[in-house]
N, C-alpha and C positions, 0 to 999 in steps of 0.2 A: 379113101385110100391115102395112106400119112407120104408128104413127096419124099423123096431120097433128099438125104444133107447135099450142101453143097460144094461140086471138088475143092473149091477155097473161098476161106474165112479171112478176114481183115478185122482185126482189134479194135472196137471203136475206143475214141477217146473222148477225154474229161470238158462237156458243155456240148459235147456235137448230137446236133440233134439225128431221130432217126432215120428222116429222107434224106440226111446225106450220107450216113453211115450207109444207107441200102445201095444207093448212088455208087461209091464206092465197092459196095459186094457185088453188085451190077458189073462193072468194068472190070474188076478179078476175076470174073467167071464170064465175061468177052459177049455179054450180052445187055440189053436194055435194060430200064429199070421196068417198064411195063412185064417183059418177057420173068422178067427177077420174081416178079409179085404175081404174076400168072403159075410160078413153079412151085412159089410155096403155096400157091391156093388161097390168095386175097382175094379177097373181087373190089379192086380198084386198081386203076394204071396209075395212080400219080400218088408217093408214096408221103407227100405234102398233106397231104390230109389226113396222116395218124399222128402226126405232131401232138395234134391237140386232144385226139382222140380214138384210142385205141383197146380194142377189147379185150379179152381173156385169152379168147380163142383165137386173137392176129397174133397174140404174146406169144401164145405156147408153139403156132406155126415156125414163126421167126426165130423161136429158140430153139426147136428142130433143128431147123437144116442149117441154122450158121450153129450148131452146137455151142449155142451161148447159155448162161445162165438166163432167164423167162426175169429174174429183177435187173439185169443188165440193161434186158433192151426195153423193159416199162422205164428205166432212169432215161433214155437218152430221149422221152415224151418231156412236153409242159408239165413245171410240178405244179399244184393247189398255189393259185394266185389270185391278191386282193383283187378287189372289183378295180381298182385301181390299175395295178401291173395290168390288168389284164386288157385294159382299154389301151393301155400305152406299146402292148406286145403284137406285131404286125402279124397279120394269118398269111399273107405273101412274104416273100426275099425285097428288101427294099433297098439294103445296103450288104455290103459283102468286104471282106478286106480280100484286095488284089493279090498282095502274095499268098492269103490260105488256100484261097480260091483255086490256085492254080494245081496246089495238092489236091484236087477235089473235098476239101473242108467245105462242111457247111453248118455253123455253131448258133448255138441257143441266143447269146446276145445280141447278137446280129439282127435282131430281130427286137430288140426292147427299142423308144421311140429316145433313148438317151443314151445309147451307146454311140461313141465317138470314135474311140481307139480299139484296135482289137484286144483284145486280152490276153491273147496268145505269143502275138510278135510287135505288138506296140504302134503298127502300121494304121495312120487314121483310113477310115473306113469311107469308102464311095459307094457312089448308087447306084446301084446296079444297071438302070437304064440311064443314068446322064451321063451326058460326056460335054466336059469342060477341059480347057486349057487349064493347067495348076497354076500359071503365072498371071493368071485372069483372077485369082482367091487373094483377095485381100489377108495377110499375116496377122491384121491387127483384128480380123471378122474372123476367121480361125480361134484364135486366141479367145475373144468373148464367147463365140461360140460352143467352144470347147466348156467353159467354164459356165454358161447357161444348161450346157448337157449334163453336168455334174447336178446343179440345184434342181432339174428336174428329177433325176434321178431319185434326190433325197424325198422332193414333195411327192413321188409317187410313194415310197415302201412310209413316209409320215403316218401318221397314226388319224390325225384331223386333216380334214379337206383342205385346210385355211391357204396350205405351198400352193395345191397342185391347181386349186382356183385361183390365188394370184399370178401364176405360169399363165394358165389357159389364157388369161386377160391379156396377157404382154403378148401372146403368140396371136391374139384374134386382133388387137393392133397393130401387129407388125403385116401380118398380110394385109390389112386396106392399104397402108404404104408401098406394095408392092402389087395392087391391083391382084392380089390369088382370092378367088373362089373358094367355096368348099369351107371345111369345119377344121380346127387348129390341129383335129388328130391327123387329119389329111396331110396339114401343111408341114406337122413333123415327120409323115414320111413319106415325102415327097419325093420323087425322080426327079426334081429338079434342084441343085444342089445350093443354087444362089436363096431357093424358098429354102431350105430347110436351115443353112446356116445364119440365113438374117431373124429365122423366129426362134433359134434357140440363143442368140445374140440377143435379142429382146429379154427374152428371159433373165439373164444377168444384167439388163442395161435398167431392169424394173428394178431391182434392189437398190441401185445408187443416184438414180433421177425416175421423178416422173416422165413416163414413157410420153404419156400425151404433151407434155412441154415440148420435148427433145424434139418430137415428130413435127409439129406447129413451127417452132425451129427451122429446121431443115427442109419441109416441105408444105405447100400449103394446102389445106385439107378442105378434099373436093365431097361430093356427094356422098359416095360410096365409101370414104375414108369416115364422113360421119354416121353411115348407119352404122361401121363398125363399132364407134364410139358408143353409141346407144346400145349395141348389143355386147360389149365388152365392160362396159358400166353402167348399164342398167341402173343397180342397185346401188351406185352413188353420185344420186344426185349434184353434191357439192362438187366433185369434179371436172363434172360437167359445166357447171357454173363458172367453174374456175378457167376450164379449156375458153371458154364465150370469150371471159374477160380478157386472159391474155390472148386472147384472137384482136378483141375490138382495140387493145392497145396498140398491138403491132398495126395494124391499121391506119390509126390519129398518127402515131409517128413516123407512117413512111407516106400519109399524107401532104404535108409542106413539102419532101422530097421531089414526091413525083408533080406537083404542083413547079415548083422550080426547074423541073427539067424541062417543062412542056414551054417555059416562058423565053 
């Protein structure tokens, strides 16, 4: 039985995907999204799962009863994406911008592992589950950060592996500094806002200093900071070699130091 259209329709707009566009059709017609997708005869409550994948015959329902055109609402799906985009594009909400948000927006970028700023009203984007103080965010870790989000960006849509495997490297070191678990795609989309800005910080901080320097630098590197090393450079050896040495330097020179304080 074809359902009846529904008493009101909502425009979607240009990047919003279609769990939120529905989300929205939902509250115009003063009922749930479950009850929304039970009317048109989906069989699924959670309208998150045609994002990525959606049939002929959830198209042609949906274009029924909001009387859209059937290529409207296949555009507001994931289009055909490299294996690339596609590993970097979140299948949950990980980040949201507060002010769309509050329109009931819920947009396609939002969801790529390098979107920073909305694109819509320029508001940088939070995470959906963290909450932090804003005066707790470092300006000058915003700033790299922001601009590590851009070069991921580019190493994902790249043609050759060579960006988004030099990324992976700087993000799979940046978390043994911060003791996180889990795999670099995790840590870019993280609910926790301090991991996800200091691994895409990494990111741009690989282009202008070796990261293993910097880190050796600043902190000194325990266990678990060197398996990352191993499984972050594996495949150059010299690096490694290099990390030893300037380790066993800084060592001989803060030798006679700590030697003299003890005396």
């Amino acid at each position: 039985m074809k359902p009846h259209p529904l008493p009101k329709t909502v425009a979607p707009l240009p990047d919003e995907l279609l769990s939120g566009w529905l989300s929205r059709l939902a509250a115009a017609n003063y009922c749930n999204d479950a009850e929304l997708l039970a009317h048109i005869k989906i069989d699924t409550a959670h309208g998150t799962v045609l994002d990525f994948d959606v049939d002929a015959a959830a198209v042609q329902k949906i274009a029924n009863a909001t009387r859209i055109d059937p290529d409207i609402v296949r555009s507001l799906t994931f289009p055909t994406r490299t294996p690339r985009e596609a590993l970097l594009t979140a299948q949950i909400p990980f980040q949201h911008c507060p002010q769309c948000a509050r329109e009931g927006l819920s947009l396609k970028h939002w969801r790529r592992a390098w979107a920073f700023d909305c694109q819509v009203c320029g508001t940088r984007l939070v995470q959906t589950l963290g909450k932090y103080r804003e005066e707790q965010i470092s300006g000058k870790l915003i700033f790299r950060a922001r601009r590590g989000a851009g070069m991921l960006e580019c190493a994902a849509r790249s043609r050759g592996p060579k960006q988004l495997r030099r990324a992976m490297r700087a993000v799979t070191f940046a978390m043994s500094l911060m003791n996180c678990h889990g795999g670099p795609l995790f840590a870019l989309q993280s609910h926790r806002p301090e991991v996800r800005l200091f691994c895409l910080a990494a990111i741009a901080a690989a282009r202008s200093q070796p990261l293993a320097k910097a880190a050796i630098v600043s902190k000194s590197i325990d266990d678990y900071a060197r398996v990352a090393l191993l499984r972050a450079f594996e495949k150059e050896p010299r690096l490694l070699a290099a990390v030893d040495q300037i380790e066993q330097r800084r060592a001989k020179s803060a030798g006679p130091m700590t030697a003299a304080s003890h005396n």
